[in-house]
N, C-alpha and C positions, 0 to 999 in steps of 0.2 A: 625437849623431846625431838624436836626436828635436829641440833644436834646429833645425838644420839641416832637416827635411824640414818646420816650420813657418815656414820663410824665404818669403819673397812672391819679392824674386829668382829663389830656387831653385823654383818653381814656374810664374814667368815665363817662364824659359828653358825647363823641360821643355815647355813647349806652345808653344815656340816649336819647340822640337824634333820635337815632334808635329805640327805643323800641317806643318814641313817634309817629313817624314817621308812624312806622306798625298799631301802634294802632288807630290813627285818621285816616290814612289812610285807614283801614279797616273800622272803623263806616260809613266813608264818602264815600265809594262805596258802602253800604250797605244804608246808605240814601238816596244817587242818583238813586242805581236802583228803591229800592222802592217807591220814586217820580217819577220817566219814567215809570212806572208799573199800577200809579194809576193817572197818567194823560191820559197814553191810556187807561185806562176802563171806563174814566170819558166821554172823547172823542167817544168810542161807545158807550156810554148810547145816547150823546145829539145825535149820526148823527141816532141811533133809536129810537129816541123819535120824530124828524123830518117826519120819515116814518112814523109816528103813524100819525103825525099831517097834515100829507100830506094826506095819507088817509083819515081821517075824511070829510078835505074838499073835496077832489075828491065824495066821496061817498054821501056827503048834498049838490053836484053842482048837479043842473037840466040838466045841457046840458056838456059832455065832451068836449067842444071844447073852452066851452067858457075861462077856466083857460089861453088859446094861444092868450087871448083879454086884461087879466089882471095878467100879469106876476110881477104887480109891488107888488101886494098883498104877493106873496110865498117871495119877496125879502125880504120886511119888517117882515115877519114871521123869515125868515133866521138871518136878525140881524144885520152881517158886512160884510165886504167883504171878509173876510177867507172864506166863505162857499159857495157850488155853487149845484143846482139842478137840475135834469132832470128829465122829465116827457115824456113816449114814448107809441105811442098808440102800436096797434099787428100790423099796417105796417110798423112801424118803426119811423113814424114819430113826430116830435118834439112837444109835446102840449106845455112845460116851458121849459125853458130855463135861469134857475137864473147863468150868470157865469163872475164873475166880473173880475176874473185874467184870459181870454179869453183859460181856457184849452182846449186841444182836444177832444172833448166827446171819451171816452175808449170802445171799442167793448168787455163786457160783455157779457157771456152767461145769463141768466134771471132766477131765480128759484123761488120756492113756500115761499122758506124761506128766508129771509138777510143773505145776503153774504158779506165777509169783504173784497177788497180787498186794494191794497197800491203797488205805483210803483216800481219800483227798485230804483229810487234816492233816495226815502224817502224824497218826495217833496208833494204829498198830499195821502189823506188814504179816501175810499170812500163807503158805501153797498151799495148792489142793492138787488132790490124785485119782484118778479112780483105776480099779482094780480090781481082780475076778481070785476069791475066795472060796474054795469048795462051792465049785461052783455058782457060786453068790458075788453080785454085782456091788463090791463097796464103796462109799468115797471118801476119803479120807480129807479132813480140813486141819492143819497146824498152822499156828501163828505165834506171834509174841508182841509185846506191848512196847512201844518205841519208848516211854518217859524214862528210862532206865537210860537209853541211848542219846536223848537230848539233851538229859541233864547232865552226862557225862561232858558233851559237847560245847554246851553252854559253859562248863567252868570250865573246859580247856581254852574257850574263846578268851573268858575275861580273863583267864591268864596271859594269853598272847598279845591282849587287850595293854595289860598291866606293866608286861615285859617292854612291850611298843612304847610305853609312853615312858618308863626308865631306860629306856636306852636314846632315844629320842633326845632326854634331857641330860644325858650324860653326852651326848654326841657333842649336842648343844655347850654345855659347859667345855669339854674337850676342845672341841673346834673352835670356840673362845677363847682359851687359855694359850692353846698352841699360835694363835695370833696374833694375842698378843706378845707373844716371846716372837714371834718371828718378824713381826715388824717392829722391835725393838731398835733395831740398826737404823731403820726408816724414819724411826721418833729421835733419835741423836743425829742423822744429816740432818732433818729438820730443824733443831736445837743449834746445828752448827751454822746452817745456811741463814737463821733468822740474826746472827750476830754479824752478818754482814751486809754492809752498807758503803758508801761513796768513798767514806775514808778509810775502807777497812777493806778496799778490792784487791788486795794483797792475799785474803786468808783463801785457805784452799779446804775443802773437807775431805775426809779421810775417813775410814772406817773401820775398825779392829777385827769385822767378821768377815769370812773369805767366801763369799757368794758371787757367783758371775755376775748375778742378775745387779746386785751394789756394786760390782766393781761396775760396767759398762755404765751404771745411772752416775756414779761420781766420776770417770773420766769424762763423760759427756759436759757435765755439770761444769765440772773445774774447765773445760776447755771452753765453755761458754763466758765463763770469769776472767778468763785467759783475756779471749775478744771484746769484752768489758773493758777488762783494766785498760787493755791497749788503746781502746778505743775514747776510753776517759781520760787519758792520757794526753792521745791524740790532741782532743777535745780542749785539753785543759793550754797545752801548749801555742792551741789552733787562737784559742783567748790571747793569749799574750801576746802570738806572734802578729795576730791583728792591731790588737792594742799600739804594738810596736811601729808595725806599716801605716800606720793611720795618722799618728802622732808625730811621723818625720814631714811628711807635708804639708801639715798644719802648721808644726811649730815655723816651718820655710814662711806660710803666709802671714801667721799673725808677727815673726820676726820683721819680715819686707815691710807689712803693711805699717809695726809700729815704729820702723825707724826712717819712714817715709812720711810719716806722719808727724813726728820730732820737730823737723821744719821746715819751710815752705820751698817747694822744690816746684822744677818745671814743666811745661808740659810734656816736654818727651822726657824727664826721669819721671813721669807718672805712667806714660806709656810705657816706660822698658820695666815697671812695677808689672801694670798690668797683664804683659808679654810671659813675667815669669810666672806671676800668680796663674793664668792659663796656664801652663805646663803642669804647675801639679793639679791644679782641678781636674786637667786632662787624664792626669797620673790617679788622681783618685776614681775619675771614671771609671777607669781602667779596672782596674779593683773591683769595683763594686759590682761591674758587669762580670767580671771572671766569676767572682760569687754568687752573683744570681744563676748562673750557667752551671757551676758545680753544683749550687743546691737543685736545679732542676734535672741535674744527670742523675743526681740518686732517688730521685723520688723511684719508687716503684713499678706505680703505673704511667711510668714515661713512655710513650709509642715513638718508635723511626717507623722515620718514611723510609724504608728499604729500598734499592734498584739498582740494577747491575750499573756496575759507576768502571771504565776503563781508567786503569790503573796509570800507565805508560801515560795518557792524555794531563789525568789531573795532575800526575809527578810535574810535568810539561810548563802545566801553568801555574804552578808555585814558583819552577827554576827561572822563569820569563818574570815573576813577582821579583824575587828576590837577588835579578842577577844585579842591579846595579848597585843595592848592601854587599853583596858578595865582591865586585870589582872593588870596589872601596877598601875593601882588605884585600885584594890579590887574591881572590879565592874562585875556584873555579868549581862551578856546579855539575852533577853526572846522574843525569837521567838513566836509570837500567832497572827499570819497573816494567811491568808486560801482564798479561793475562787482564782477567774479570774479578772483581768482586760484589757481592751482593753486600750494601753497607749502606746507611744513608751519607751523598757525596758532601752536604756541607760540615760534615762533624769531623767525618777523614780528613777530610780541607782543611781544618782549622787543628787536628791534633798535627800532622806533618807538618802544618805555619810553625807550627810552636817547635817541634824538634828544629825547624830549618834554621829558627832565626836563631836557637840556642847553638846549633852548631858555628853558624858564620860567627857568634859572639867571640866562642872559643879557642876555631880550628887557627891550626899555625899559618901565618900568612904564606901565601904563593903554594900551599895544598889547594886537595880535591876533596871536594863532598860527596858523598856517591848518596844515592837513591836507587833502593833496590828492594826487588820483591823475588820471592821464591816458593815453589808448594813445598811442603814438607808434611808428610802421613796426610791427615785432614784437614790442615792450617793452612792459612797463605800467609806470610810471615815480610812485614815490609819493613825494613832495617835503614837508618840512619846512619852514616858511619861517618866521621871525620877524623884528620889526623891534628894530636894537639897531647896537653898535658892529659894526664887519667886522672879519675878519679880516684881518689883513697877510699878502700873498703871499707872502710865504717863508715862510712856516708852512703854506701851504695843501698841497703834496705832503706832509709827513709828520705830518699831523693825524691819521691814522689807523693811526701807527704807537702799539706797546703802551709806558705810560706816558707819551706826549710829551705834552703841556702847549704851549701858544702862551701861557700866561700863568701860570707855576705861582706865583703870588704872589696866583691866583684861586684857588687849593685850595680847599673849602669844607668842611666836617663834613656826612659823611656821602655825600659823592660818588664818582662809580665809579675812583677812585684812577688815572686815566688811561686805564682799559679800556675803557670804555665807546664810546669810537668806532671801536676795534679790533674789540670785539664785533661792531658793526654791519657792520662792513666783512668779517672771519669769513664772519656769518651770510650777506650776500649772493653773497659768493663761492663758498659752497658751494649755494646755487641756481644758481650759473651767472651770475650777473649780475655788476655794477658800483658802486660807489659815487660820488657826486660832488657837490663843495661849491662853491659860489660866491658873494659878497657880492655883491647883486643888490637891487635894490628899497630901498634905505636899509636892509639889512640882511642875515643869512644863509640862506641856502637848502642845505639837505641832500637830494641823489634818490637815491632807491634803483633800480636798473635793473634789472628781471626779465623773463625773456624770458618772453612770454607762452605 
């Protein structure tokens, strides 16, 4: 049951039922009054057309008394037994007397004009007249018996009654039917989307029916699968290529450790052990802290410490960090950064550490580095540039994924073990910006895109 009452069909139809419901419900009290409306106007016409005709003959009678000798006349004038007449001279008393349902004659006051009146049960409705006959003061009472008119009423009701509740239920079945053919499409994505899974993030859904509203939910959908796949992908390669970083400096320690261990060696071949096993411990640090730092750029609810961080300064003291790696290759560093940004300063520091050190790895010896910043529309946009070999284009989309290499036969000792452009790419995605690489100028350029 609780099923059932969270069916979309079953919910389609109720307000299909409903809408029908208001709707014929409204015509048909709109019909009904305006048949009660124009059965009593119909209704005063005939009981004053009675007085017309009741007059006439009072007025072409030679003698007033004589209508109280032939009462049978005004009855057949009258018709049926619904209707009933009085005729009263100025003493009061009774000349006709037409009253087939034996009512009470009703003490009316008498006036010049007809007067309507009608009981409080809504059991008969009746005018009165008075009028000056040969000189004689009359008053005249017609009425008619309403059960004629409610019973009329009454079954026009339980019809509307009847009609309401077959249409109602036809709405109902209609508005069912039609939703479930219309969410027929909806029941087959679902059919398609439940056949996929981890291994199966390949399939895409599709739909034979040509509705915007399906098309927008299945490019939505597949583009979501899109981000999936890639990202399981990612994921899957991100395993391996860990797997892979993990197991080279391991294998360096447990090889040193067991061939140092074969046979007895001295104390300094124990120290120049010890010396390299440090390097990779070092190297594995290395690692392990990139990782904790990428996992904490993605989370979510990560906060920066925001503040305006001068740009030209921090370039400044990177170039002062890394001039003496740079001499070492003949490479000369070029401060040409300027303005402000609002950015937290140790995360910019450490994504431009990582382009800097990538570039000195690279650039061809006895070049320039430049460091440089620019506005552009609503960005400040702080570019990397060295001169040296390019990148090849199929490496350029996933250069900033974690461990890839465009060259891993360039490892070097002591390098960011593949993170290092991930980081950067992290880092500025969590200000909200962009990263972007292009071999430009006989060499590569690295921009960082922050919105201003």
């Amino acid at each position: 049951m609780s099923n059932l009452m969270h069916s979309l069909s079953l919910r389609l139809g109720l307000a299909f039922a409903l809408v029908g419901t208001l709707l014929l419900g409204t015509i048909g009290v709109y019909l009904y009054q305006s048949l009660q409306r124009e059965i009593a106007w119909r209704d005063d016409q005939a009981l004053l057309g009675r007085l017309e005709r009741v007059q006439l003959l009072l007025e072409n009678s030679p003698d007033l008394d004589a209508p109280s000798d032939r009462p049978e006349l005004y009855a057949n004038m009258l018709g049926n037994t619904q209707h009933f007449l009085w005729v009263l001279d100025d003493s009061g008393r009774t000349l006709v007397s037409i009253n087939p349902a034996e009512l009470v004659m009703p003490q009316l006051p008498a006036t010049r004009e007809p007067v309507f009146h009608q009981d409080q049960a809504e059991t008969y409705r009746l005018v009165t007249q008075q009028l000056e006959v040969n000189e004689r003061s009359l008053t005249l009472i017609a009425g008619h018996l309403l059960t004629e008119r409610q019973l009329m009423l009454a079954a026009y009701r339980s019809n509307l009654i009847a009609v309401l509740s077959v249409g109602s239920l036809l709405a109902f079945l209609l508005g069912f039917w039609i939703s479930q053919r219309g969410l027929l499409p909806l029941r087959r994505l679902a059919q398609q989307a439940a056949s996929i899974d981890s291994e199966h993030l390949y399939l895409r859904l599709h739909t034979a029916s040509r509705y915007n509203e399906l098309d927008s939910l299945v490019q939505s959908f597949n583009q979501a699968l899109e981000r999936l796949e890639e990202g399981f992908d990612q994921l899957s390669r991100f395993s391996g290529d860990l797997a892979h970083e993990m197991r080279t400096p391991l294998n360096n320690l447990i090889g040193q450790t067991q061939q140092s261990l074969s046979r007895h060696r001295s104390a300094e071949q124990y120290e120049q052990l010890l010396e390299s096993n440090l390097e990779e411990f070092e190297r594995l640090a290395r690692m392990i802290d990139s990782l904790l730092f990428l996992a904490r750029c993605v989370q979510p609810k990560h906060s920066l410490a925001r503040q305006p961080t001068d740009l030209h300064a921090l370039a400044e003291r990177l170039c002062d960090y890394f001039e003496g790696m740079a001499e070492d290759q003949q490479l000369e560093l070029a401060n040409q950064c300027s303005g402000t940004l609002v950015v937290e300063p140790e995360m910019l520091t450490r994504a431009l550490a990582n382009l800097i050190a990538n570039a000195v790895r690279y650039a061809d010896a006895g070049s320039t580095i430049s460091i440089a910043s620019r506005q552009e529309n609503a960005l400040t946009i702080i570019s990397v540039h060295n001169l040296g070999p390019g990148i090849e284009d199929e490496h350029l989309p996933r250069l900033f994924e974690r461990f890839y290499r465009a060259d891993p036969s360039r490892s070097l000792p002591g390098d960011s073990g593949g993170l290092g452009l991930a980081i950067v790419e992290a880092i500025v995605r969590l200000h909200g910006g962009a990263v972007r690489v292009s071999n430009i100028d006989a060499g590569v350029r690295f921009e960082l895109h922050f919105p201003t």
